[in-house]
C-alpha positions, 0 to 999 in steps of 0.5 A, spaced: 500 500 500 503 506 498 504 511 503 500 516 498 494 513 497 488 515 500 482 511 503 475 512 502 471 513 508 467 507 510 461 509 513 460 501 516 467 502 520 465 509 522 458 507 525 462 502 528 467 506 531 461 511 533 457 505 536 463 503 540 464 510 542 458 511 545 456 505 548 464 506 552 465 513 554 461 510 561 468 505 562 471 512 563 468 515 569 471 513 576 468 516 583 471 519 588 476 516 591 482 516 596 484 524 596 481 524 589 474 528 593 470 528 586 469 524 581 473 524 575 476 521 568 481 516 566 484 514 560 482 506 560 477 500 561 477 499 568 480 491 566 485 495 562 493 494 564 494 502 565 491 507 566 484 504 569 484 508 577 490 515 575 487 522 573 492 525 568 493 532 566 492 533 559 488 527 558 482 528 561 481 535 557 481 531 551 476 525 553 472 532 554 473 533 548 470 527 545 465 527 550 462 533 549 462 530 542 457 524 545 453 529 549 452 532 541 450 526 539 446 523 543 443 530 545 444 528 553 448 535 554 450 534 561 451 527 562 458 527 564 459 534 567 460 532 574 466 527 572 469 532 568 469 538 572 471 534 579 478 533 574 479 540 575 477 540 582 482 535 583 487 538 581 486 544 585 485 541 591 492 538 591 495 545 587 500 548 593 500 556 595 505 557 589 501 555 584 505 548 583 499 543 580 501 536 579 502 532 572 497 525 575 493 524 582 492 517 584 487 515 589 493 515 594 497 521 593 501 524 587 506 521 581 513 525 582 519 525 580 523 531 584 521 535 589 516 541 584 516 546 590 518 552 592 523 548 597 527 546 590 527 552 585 520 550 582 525 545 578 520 539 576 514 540 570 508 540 573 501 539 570 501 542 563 498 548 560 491 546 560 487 548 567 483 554 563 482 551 556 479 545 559 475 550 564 473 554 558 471 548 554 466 546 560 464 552 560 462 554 553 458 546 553 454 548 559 453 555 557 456 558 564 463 559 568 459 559 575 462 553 577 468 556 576 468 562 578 471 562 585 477 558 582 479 563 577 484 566 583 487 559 584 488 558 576 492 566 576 497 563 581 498 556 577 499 561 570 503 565 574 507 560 576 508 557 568 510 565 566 516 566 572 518 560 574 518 556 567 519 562 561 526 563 559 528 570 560 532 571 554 527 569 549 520 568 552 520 561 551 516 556 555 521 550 557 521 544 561 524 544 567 526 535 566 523 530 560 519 528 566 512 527 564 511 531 558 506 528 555 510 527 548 514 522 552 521 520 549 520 526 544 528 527 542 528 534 542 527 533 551 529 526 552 534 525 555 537 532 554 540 537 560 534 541 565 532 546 563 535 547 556 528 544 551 524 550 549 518 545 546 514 548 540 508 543 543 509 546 551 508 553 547 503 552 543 499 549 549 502 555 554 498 561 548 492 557 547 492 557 555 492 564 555 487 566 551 483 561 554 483 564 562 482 571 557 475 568 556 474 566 563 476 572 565 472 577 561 466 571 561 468 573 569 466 581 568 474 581 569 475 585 562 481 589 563 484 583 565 483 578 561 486 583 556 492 583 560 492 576 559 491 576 552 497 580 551 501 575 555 499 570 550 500 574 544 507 576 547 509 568 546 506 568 539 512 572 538 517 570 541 515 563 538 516 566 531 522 570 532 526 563 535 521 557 532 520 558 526 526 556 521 524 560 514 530 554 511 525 548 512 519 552 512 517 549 519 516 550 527 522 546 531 524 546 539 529 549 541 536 549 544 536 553 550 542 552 553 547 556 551 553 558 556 552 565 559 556 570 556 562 573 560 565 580 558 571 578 562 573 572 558 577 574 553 576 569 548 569 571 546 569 578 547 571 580 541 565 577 538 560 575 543 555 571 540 548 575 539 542 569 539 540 566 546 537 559 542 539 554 537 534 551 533 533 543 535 532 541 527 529 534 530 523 533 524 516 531 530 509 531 528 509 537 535 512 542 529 505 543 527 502 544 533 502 552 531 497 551 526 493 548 531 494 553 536 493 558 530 499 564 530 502 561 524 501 566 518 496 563 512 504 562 509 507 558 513 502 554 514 502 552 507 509 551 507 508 546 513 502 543 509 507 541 504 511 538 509 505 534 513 504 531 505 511 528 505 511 520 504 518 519 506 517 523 513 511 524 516 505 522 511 503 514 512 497 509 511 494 511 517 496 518 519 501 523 521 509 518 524 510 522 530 517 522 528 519 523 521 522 516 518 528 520 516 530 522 523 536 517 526 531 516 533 525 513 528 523 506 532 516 503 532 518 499 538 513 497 544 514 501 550 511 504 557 513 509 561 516 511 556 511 511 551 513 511 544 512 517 541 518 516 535 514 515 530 508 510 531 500 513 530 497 516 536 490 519 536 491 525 539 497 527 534 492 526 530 487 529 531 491 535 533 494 536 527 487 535 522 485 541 526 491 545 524 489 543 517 482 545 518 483 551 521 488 554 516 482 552 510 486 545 507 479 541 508 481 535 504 487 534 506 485 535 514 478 531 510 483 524 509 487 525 515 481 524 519 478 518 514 486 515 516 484 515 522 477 512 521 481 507 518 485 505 523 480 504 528 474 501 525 479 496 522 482 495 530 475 494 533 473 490 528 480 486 528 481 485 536 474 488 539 478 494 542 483 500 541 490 500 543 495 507 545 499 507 539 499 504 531 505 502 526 503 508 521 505 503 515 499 498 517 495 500 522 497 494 527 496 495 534 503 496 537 501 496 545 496 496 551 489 494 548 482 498 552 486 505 551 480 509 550 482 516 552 484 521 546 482 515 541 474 517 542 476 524 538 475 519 532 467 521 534 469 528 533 473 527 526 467 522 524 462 528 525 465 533 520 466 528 516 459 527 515 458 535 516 454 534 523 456 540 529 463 538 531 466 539 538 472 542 538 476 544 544 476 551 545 
């Protein structure tokens, strides 16, 4: 099958893939339970291996977004919302004066690695830019932010945190602190590298679109001077990312490289000539790169060099989607791992999806059109094949490469069938 070809829709697989969706979403609620004092959402069945008790960060915004595609669908609005709110509330519960939230919350406590707190300089990642999106989709679905609105000071504190503890200084960037818990597990661009040196093109395109979403919340609030305070913030990001993200060589967006040895005027060796950039772009070719086009600060040109970047057989264009590294980078394995997941190259469904958004938001409706029937593809054959969905893919044949009963982000097939059959789509904010 060649890498290029395009599949047509198959109507029998995606009711499939609907039917599944909406007889499975309940597997994923949980009660409250230990220190988790409000009900909630995991990534999986309950009789699956991972993933079956633990509340995780940006996982339980996309189930969201998938659910509310469920509510839509079956015109039951409402249906999960106090599973989904309590998943914030939660993580409020364990956020710490200083605005420090935590990536995974167990029924017994929180998953850390290092110490994120004060005590330690803020020096580990913690949850990722998502509170306000998440919050902000919630409330567009019910029509209201009274839920949240008492908490909107605790999320100024955790978006405060992000902006003076985990922003470079020189360049604006966001960075992570350690390649713990990043979400896209063993991106090259962080895994493995020094603390604090990977300026990600994926943590920023979250961080902006975050601060526009607490923007939202505030001016919703009554709060409007600063909301646009917020929006400034966000728009200030968008142009150090431009400015040190963007390579105008490759016609793309790359992580970059921010450790760099401080300059030195009294080091006779470098100061005739000192250098003049505070970043160095990592060219590692990930599927993360077109993130900007869902986050939308990409202009209209960039995005069409990207799109013809997307299209490329010999790096990330394949059967079944979007390689969530290019084949052409030396790190490229389709290999079965856990902890870390195998983000070097393998479909995920949110990698996926997030591109087709990307696609769809700068106006090149068939390729984001193929992509989502890629990705009907691949988990209509999965259902009818094994009864289930795995966590990731072989890009080339669609097999599954591990953990059966993973639900999570993969229920955003439902969102992609409902523009596909160009029903009202839910998307995140």
């Amino acid at each position: 099958m060649a890498t290029n070809e395009r599949h047509p829709m198959h109507d029998h697989l995606a009711q499939r893939i609907v039917d599944y969706i909406h007889t499975s979403s309940d597997q994923m609620m949980r009660p409250p339970t230990g220190i988790l004092r409000h009900p909630y959402t995991v990534p999986a069945t309950a009789d699956s291996a991972y993933y079956s008790s633990t509340l995780w960060d940006w996982d339980s915004w996309f189930i969201s977004v998938a659910l509310g595609q469920v509510e839509a669908d079956i015109d039951e609005r409402g249906r999960f919302r106090e599973y989904e709110e309590g998943v914030i509330l939660n993580f409020l519960d364990h956020t710490d004066e200083d605005g420090v939230m935590p990536i995974l919350l167990t029924p017994d406590g929180p998953m850390i690695h290092g110490d994120p707190s004060r005590a330690a300089g803020f020096s580990e990642n913690m949850h990722k830019p998502i509170v306000a999106q998440h919050s902000a989709l919630l409330s567009q679905r019910s029509g209201s932010i009274a839920w949240v609105t008492d908490h909107l000071d605790a999320i100024e504190t955790y978006l405060r945190r992000y902006l003076e503890s985990h922003v470079d200084e020189a360049t604006g960037l966001a960075y992570w602190q350690s390649d713990f818990a990043i979400g896209v597990d063993n991106d090259p661009s962080v895994f493995y590298r020094p603390a604090k040196s990977t300026a990600s093109i994926y943590l920023n395109s979250l961080l902006y679109r975050e601060l526009l979403a607490f923007g939202y919340l505030l001016e919703e609030a009554g709060r409007v001077k600063e909301a646009n305070v917020w929006r400034g913030y966000a728009q200030d990001l968008a142009d150090a990312v431009n400015l040190h993200c963007w390579d105008e060589r490759d016609g793309t967006y790359y992580s970059v490289d921010l450790n760099l040895r401080p300059i030195d005027p009294e080091d006779w060796l470098h100061r005739g000539a000192p250098r003049t950039w505070n970043s160095l772009l990592l060219r590692i070719d990930s599927w993360s790169s077109f993130m900007p086009m869902w986050a939308g600060f990409a202009s209209q040109e960039q995005a069409e060099r990207m799109r013809q970047r997307y299209l490329e057989p010999r790096t990330f264009f394949a059967n079944y989607g979007v390689r969530t590294l290019s084949r052409l980078e030396k790190q490229y394995n389709l290999r079965a791992s856990n902890n870390p997941s195998n983000w070097l190259g393998p479909i995920w469904g949110v990698s996926n999806y997030l591109v087709f958004r990307g696609l769809q938001k700068y106006g090149f409706e068939a390729e984001a059109t193929e992509l989502a029937e890629k990705t009907v593809l691949l988990f209509g054959r999965d259902l009818e094949r094994t009864g289930s969905m795995h966590e990731f893919y072989n890009p080339d044949n669609g097999e599954p490469i591990m953990t059966k009963g993973f639900q999570n982000w993969n229920f955003l097939a439902l969102n992609m069938i409902a523009h596909l059959r160009g029903e009202t789509a839910i998307t995140e904010f």
